[in-house]
C-alpha positions, -999 to +999 in steps of 0.1 A: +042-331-702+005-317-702-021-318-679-052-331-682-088-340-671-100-378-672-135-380-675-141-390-635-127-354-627-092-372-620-064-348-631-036-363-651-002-358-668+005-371-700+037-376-718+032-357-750+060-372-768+040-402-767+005-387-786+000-406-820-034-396-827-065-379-809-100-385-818-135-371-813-162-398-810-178-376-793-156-381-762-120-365-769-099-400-769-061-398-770-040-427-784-004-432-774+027-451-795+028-479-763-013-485-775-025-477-740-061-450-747-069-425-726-102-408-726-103-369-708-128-340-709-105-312-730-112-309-768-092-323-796-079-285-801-072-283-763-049-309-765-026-292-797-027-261-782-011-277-747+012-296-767+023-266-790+027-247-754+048-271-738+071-276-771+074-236-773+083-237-738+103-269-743+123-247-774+121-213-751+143-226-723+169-248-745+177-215-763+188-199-732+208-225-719+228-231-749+259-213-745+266-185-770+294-183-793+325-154-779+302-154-743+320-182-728+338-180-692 
């Protein structure tokens, strides 16, 4: 999940799983699979670097919970 800024100053939280493609026209206007369009204030880039963040953090914490081999209890 991300956060973001619709362009009435509203915050949001989008599903990033659900992103298929994000277009500048000149407002930044993010598609989803479902076809539902939002339109928020962050930049094209803005949006791939939050969604790069949350899968890093996404990849971070499902490292440490996996259970290492000769660790066990």
């Amino acid at each position: 999940m991300i956060y973001l800024t619709r362009m009435n100053h509203v915050p949001m939280v989008l599903n990033a799983d659900l992103i298929e493609h994000i277009e500048t026209t000149p407002d930044t206007v993010i598609s989803l699979t479902n076809g539902q369009k939002y339109v928020v204030l962050e930049s094209a880039r803005d949006i791939v670097d939050k969604v790069i963040a949350f899968r890093r953090e996404i990849s971070s914490a499902a490292c440490y919970s996996r259970p290492q081999p000769g660790l066990e209890r």
